[in-house]
TIPABA-366316 format. One record per residue (C-alpha): residue number from 1; residue in three letters; x, y, z. Coordinates in nm, 4 decimals, padded with zeros to 6 digits, m for minus. Layout:
<resi = NUM; resn = ALA; u = X; v = Y; w = Z>
...
This chain:
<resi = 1; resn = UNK; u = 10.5893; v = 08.5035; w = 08.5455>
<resi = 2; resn = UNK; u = 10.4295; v = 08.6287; w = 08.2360>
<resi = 3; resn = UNK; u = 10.7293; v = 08.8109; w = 08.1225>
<resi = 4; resn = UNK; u = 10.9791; v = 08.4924; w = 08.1975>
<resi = 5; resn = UNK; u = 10.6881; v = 08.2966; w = 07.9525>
<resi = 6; resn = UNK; u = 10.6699; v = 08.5049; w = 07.6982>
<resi = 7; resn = UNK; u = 11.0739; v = 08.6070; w = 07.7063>
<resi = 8; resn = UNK; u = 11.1193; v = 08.2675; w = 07.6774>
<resi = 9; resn = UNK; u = 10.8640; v = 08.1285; w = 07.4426>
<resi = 10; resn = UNK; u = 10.8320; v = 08.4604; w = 07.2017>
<resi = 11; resn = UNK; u = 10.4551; v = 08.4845; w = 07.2721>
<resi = 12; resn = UNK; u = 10.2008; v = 08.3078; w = 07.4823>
<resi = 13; resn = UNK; u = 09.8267; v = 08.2796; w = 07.4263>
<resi = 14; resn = UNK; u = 09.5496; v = 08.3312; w = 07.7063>
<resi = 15; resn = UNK; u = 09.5316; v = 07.9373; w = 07.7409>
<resi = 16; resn = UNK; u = 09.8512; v = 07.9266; w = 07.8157>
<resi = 17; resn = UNK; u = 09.8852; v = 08.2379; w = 08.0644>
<resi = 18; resn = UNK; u = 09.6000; v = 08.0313; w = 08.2118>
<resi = 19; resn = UNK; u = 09.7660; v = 07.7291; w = 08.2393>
<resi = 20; resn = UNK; u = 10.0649; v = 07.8939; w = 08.4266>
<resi = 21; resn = UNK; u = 09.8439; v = 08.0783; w = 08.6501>
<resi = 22; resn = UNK; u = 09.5269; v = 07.9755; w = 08.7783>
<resi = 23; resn = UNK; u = 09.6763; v = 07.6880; w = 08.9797>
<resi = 24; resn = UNK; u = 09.9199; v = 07.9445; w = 09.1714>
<resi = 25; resn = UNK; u = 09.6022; v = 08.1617; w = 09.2768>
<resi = 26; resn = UNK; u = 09.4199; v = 08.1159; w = 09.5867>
<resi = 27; resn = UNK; u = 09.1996; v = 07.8244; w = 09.6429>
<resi = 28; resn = UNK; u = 08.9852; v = 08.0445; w = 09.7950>
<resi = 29; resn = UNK; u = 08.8887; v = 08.1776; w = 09.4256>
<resi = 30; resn = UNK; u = 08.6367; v = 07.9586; w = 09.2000>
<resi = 31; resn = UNK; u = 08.7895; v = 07.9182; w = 08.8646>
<resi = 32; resn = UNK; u = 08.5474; v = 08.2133; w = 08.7231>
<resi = 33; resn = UNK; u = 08.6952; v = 08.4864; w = 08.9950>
<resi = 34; resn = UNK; u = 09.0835; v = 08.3015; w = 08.8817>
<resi = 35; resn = UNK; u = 09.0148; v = 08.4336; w = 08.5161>
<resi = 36; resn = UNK; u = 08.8993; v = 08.7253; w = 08.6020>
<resi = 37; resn = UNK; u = 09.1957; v = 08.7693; w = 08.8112>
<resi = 38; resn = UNK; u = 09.3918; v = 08.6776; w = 08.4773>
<resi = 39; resn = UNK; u = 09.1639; v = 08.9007; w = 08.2566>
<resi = 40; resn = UNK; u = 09.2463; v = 09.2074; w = 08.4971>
<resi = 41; resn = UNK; u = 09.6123; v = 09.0952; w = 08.5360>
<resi = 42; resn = UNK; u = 09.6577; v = 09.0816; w = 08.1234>
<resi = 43; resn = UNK; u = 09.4323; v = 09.4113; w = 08.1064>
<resi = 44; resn = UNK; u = 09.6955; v = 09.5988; w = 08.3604>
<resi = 45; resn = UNK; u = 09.9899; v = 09.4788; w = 08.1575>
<resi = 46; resn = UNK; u = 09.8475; v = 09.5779; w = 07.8088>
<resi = 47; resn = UNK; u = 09.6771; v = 09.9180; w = 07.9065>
<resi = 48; resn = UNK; u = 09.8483; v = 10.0946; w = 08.2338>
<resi = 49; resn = UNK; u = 10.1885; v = 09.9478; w = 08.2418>
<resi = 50; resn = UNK; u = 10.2143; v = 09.8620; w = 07.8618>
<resi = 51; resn = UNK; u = 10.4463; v = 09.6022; w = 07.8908>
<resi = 52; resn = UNK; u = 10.2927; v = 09.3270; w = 07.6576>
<resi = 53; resn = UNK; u = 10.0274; v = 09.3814; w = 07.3451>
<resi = 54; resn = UNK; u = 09.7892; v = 09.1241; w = 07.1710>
<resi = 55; resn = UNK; u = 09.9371; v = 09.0662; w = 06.8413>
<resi = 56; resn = UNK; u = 09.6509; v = 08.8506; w = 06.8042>
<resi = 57; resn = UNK; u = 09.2631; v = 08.8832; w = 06.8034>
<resi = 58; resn = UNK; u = 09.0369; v = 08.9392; w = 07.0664>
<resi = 59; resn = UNK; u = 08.9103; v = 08.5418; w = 07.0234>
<resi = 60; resn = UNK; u = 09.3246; v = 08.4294; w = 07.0183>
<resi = 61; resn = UNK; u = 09.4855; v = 08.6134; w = 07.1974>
<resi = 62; resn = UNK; u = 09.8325; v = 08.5869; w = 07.0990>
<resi = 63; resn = UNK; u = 10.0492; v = 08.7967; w = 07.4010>
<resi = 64; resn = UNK; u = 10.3871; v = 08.9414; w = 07.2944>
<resi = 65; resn = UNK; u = 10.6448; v = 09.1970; w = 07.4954>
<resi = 66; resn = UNK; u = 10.6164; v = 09.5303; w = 07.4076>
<resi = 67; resn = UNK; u = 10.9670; v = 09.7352; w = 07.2742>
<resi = 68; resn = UNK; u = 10.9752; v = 10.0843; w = 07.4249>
<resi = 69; resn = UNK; u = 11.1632; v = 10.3274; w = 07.2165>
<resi = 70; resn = UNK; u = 11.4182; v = 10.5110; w = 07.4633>
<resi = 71; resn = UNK; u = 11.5155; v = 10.8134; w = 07.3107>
């Protein structure tokens, strides 16, 4: 879903990977355990898989895809 987003918008900021998320997770989750969800969801993407970087700050967040060099 985050892909789709940002493919389609360019970029999407953490308010806005929040808004298309936390309503899709469990009601079993308070909304503190949601974003941390989210926090460990954006932290997988950025660090292990490295398929999207912050081109922003840590404060705004700006997401963008990442372009792998295949050579």
């Amino acid at each position: 879903m985050i892909i789709s987003f940002i493919e389609e918008y360019d970029s999407a900021s953490r308010s806005e990977i929040d808004d298309l998320l936390l309503d899709k997770l469990s009601d079993a989750l308070n909304i503190t355990q949601k974003k941390k969800k989210v926090t460990n969801l954006l932290y997988e993407m950025h660090k292990k898989d490295q398929t999207i970087k912050n081109m922003g700050s840590s404060k705004k967040p700006k997401w963008v895809l990442c372009l792998k060099n295949h050579t």
